[in-house]
N, C-alpha and C positions, 0 to 999 in steps of 0.2 A: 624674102618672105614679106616683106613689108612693101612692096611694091604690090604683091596680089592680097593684102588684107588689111585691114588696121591693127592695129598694135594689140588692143584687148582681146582681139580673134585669135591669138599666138598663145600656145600651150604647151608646155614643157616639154610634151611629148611629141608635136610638132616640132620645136626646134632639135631635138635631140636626137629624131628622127633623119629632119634635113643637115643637120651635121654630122650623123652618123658615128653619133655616140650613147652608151650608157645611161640611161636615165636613172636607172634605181640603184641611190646610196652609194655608188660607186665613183661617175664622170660629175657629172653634173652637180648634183648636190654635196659632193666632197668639195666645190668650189663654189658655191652660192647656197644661198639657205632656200632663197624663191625665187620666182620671176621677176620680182620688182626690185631684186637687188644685183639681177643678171641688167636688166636693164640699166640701171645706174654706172654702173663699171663698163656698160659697154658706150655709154654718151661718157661717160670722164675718159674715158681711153681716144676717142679721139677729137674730145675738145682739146684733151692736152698734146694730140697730134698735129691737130691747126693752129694751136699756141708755138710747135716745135717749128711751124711754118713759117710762120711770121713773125718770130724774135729777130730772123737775123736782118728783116727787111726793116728794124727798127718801126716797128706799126705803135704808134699812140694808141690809147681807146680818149 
């Protein structure tokens, strides 16, 4: 989705849509309260996937 729009163009219902889930009170908001805290947990999920990368390659910052 974020290849064909910018981020503030994406709507709950769009993504729930293209993942092909629940949007009301059920999928999606049983796990996130808004969009902006879907967002957050989906960049911590894989900054701490490229941290899982690069522990063993011993990377300084």
């Amino acid at each position: 989705m974020l290849q064909k729009q910018p981020q503030h163009m994406i709507t709950i219902q769009m993504l729930t849509k293209t993942a092909n889930i629940n949007r009301v009170r059920v999928t999606f908001y049983n796990h996130f309260q808004n969009l902006a805290q879907f967002h957050g947990q989906f960049i911590m999920h894989y900054i701490l996937e490229l941290y899982g990368f690069m522990k063993p390659l011993n990377y300084k910052t």
